[in-house]
C-alpha positions in Angstrom: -13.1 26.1 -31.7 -11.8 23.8 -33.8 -7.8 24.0 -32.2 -9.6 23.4 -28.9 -11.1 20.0 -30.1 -7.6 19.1 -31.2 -6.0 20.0 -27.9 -8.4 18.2 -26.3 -8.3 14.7 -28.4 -4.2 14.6 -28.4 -4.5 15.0 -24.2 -7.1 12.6 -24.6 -5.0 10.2 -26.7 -1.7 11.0 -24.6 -3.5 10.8 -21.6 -5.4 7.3 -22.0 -2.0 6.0 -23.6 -0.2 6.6 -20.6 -3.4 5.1 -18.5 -2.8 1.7 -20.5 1.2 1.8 -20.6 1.3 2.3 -17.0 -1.3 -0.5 -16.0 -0.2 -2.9 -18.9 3.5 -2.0 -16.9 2.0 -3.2 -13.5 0.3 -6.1 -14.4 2.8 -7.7 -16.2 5.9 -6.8 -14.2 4.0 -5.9 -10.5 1.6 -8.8 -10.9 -1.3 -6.3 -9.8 -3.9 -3.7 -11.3 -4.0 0.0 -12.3 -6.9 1.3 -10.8 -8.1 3.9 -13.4 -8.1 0.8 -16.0 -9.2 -2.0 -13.6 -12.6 0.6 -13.0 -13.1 1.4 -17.2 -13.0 -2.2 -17.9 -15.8 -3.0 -15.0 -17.9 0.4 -16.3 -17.6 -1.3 -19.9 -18.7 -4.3 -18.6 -21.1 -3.0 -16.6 -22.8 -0.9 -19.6 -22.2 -4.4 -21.9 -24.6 -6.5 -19.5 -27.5 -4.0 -19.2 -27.2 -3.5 -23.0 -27.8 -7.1 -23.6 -30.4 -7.0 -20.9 -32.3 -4.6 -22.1 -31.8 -6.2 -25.7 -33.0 -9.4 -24.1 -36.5 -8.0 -22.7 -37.5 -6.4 -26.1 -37.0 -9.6 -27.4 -39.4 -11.4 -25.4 -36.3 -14.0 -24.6 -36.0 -14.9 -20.9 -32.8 -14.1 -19.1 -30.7 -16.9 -17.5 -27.4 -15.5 -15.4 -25.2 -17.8 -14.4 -25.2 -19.1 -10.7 -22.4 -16.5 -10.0 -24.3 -13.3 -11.3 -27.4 -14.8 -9.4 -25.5 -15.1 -6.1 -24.3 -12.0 -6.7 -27.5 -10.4 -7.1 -29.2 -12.4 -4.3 -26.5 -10.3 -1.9 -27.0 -7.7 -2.8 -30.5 -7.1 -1.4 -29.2 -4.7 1.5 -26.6 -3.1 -1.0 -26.3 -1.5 -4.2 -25.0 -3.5 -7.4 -21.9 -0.8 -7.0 -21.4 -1.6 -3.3 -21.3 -5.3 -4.1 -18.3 -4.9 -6.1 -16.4 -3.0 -3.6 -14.2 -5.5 -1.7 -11.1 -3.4 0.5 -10.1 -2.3 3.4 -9.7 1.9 2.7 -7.6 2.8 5.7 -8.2 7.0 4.5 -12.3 6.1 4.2 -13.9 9.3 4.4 -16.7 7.7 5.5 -15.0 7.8 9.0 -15.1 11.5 10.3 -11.5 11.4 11.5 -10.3 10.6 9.1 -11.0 14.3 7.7 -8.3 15.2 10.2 -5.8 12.2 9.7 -6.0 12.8 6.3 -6.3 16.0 5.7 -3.8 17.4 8.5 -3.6 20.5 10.3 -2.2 22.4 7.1 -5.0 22.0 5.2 -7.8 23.7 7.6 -5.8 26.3 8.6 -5.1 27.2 5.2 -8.8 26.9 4.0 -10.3 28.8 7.1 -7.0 31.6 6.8 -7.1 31.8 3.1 -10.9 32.2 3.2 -10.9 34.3 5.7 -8.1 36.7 4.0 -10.2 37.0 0.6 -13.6 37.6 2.3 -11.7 40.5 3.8 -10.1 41.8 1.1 -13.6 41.2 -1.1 -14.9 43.5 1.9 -12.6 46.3 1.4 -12.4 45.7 -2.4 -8.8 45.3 -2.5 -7.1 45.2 -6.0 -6.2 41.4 -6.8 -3.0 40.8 -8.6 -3.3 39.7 -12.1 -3.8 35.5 -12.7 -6.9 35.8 -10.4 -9.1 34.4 -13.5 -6.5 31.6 -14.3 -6.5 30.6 -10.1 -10.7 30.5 -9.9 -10.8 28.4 -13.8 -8.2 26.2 -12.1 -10.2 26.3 -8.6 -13.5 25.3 -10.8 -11.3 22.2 -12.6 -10.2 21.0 -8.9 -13.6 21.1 -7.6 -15.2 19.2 -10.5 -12.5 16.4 -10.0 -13.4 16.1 -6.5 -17.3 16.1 -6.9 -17.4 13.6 -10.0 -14.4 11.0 -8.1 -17.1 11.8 -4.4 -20.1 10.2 -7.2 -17.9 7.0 -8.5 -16.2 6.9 -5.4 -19.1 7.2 -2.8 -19.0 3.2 -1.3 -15.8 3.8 -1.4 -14.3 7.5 -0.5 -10.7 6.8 0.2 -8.9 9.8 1.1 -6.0 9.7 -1.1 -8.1 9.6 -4.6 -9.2 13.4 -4.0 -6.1 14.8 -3.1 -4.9 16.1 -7.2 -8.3 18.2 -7.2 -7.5 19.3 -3.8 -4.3 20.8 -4.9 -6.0 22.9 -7.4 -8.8 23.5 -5.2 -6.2 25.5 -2.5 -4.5 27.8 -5.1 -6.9 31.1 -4.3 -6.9 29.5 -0.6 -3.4 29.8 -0.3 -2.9 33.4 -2.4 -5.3 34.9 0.7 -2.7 33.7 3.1 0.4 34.7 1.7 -1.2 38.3 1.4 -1.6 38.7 4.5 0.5 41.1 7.0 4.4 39.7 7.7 4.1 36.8 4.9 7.8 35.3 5.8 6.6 35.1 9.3 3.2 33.2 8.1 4.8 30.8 5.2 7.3 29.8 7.9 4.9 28.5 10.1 3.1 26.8 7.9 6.5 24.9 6.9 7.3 23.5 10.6 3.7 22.2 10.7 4.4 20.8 7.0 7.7 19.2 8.5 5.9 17.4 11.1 2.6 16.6 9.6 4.9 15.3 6.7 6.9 12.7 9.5 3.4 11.8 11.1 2.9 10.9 7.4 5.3 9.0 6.7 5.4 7.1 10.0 1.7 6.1 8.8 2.6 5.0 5.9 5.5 2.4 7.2 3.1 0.9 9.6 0.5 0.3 6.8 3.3 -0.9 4.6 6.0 -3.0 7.1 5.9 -6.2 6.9 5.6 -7.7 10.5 8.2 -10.7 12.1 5.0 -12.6 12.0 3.8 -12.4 8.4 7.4 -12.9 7.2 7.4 -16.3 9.6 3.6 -17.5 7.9 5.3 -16.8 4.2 8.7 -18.9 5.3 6.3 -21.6 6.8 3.9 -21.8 3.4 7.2 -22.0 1.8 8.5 -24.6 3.5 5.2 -27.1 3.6 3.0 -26.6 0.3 -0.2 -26.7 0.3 -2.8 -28.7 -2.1 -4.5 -27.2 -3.6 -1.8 -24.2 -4.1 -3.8 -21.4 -3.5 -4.8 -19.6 -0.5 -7.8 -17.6 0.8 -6.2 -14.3 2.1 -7.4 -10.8 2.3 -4.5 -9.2 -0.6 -2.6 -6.5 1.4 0.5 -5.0 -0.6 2.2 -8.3 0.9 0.4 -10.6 -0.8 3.2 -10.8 -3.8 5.4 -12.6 -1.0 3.6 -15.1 -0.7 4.8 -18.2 -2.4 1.0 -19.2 -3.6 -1.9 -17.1 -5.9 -4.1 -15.6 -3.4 -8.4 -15.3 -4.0 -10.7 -13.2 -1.7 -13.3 -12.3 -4.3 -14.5 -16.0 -4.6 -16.3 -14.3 -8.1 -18.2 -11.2 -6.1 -19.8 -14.3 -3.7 -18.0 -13.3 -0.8 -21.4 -12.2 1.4 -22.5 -15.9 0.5 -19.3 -17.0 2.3 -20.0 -14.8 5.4 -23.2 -16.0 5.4 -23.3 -19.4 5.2 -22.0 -22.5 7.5 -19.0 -24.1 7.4 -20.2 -26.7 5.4 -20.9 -24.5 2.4 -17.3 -22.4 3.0 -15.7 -25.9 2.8 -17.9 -26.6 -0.6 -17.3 -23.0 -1.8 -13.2 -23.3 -0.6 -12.8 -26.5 -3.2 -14.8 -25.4 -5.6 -12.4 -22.3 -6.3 -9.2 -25.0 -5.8 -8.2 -23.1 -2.2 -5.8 -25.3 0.0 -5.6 -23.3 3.1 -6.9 -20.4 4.9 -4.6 -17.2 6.2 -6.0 -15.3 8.5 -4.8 -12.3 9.4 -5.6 -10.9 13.0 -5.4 -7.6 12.6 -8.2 -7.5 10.2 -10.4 -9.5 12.4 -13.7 -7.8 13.0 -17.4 -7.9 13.9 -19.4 -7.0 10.4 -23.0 -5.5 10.8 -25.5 -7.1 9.2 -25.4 -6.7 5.5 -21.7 -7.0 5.6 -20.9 -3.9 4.0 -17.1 -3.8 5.0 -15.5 -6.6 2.8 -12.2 -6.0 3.9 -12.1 -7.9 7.0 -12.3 -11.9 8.8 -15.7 -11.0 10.3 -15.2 -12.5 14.5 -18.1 -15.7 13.6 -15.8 -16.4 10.8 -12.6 -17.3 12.9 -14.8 -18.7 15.8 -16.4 -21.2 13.8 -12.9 -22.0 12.1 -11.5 -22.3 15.7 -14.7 -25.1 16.7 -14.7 -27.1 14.0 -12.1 -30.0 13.9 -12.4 -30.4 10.4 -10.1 -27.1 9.6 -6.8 -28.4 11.3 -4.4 -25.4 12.0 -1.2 -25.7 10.6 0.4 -22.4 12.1 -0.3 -19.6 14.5 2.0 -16.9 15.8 0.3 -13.2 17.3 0.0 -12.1 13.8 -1.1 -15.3 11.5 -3.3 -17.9 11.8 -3.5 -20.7 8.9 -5.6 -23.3 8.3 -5.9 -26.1 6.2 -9.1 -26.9 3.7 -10.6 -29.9 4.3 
């Protein structure tokens, strides 16, 4: 018992060490966040504030949030306090039922219905297993509990690509009932081909989410070229927004449904308050919202059309990608 408690505090300490290396790593040399951190420091945060609520209501002693938190809170109405915080576009969101097939391939059906199929079969004729069966289901039982316990923190936000170590582990017995199964060589190299090409489909995904188009390239040479005051810019921050030549914000402090919501007179107020000189919008993530706004990752349609109308917002470039405006 006791060498099991010191396995698990060293791979504790190694693990969380490398955690805080690698995010310490991106944000000073990346200028952006490591996720796993970026999430313990808002649960710690979280916990912190209902502490000292709680702490406050024992204690009789009334308790004033700041206009931000209060904001916050008033948006929240048709949302959970954990939705609120999500602000993203999740291109793998699970919460999109083809995305079960985009993201999880042909492969990976085919070896879960197969594989399934092929132990059922042998549990039917109780074939002997090949030693390492106990070691396969522990590691099957580790995968699973990954995947259940990231489908609870992640469920506003189920993006694909956060499940797929616990998926690995998940397919061992899966894929040990397809490999026993009659002509193997014949089997695995199928299953290769269709790994080949699922793995160029993949790729070819992943440069169209990643490229950076003619016309954002032209909308970075053009902020380069004629500065805006104040410099800062309200953009939605794709992986290009480190080449841009000005600090981006989209959060606007968690009040971003108070943006949507209101008129353009309190997005111009709200605009100088957080020292924003111009407005990028970017066409591709223009879209109609419904009406608790529960995708944050997006220029909702109103948004640009009121822009568009008023006179007040005077656009300083457009191309078929970009379209910037400047803050009154």
């Amino acid at each position: 018992m006791a060498q099991a408690v010191t396995v698990v505090m060293i791979s504790a300490v190694l693990l969380g060490g490398f955690t805080w290396g690698m995010g310490g790593l991106l944000e000073k040399y990346a200028g952006g966040g490591f996720y796993p951190v970026e999430q313990f420091h808002k649960m710690t945060t979280s916990l912190k504030s209902r502490f000292e609520t709680s702490k406050e209501k024992s204690s009789g002693q009334p308790n004033i949030a700041p206009p931000s938190e209060k904001a916050q809170l008033r948006d929240s109405r048709t949302v959970t306090p954990y939705e609120v915080q999500i602000i993203a576009n999740h291109p793998g969101d699970l919460r999109i039922p083809e995305n079960y097939f985009v993201y999880g391939g042909g492969i990976l059906w085919l070896v879960l219905i197969v594989g399934g199929g092929a132990m059922i079969h042998s549990r039917y004729r109780r074939e002997a297993v090949n030693g390492g069966a106990e070691l396969r289901w522990w590691l099957f039982g580790i995968g699973l509990w990954f995947i259940v316990v990231s489908a609870y923190f992640l469920r506003s936000a189920p993006d694909a690509r956060f499940f797929l170590p616990g998926i690995s582990l998940v397919l061992l017995p899966f894929v040990e009932g397809v490999v026993r199964l009659p002509r193997p060589k014949i089997i695995i190299s199928i299953v290769a081909a269709m790994a080949i090409l699922q793995g160029g489909q993949v790729l070819k995904k992943t440069y169209d989410l990643r490229n950076v188009s003619p016309g954002i390239r032209e909308a970075i040479v053009y902020l380069q070229q004629h500065p805006v005051k104040p410099p800062k810019i309200f953009m939605y921050p794709e992986g290009n927004y480190r080449l841009f030549p000005y600090r981006h914000d989209w959060y606007l402090e968690y009040r971003l449904r108070e943006f949507w919501n209101g008129d353009n007179d309190v997005r111009v107020k709200m605009l100088r308050q957080f020292g924003i000189g111009a407005v990028v919008i970017k066409r591709h993530l223009i879209a109609d919202v419904d009406e608790a706004i529960t995708n944050l990752g997006v220029y909702p349609t109103y948004f640009v059309r009121d822009l568009e109308k008023d006179r007040r917002f005077a656009k300083l470039f457009e191309n078929r990608d970009v379209v910037i405006y400047r803050v009154p």
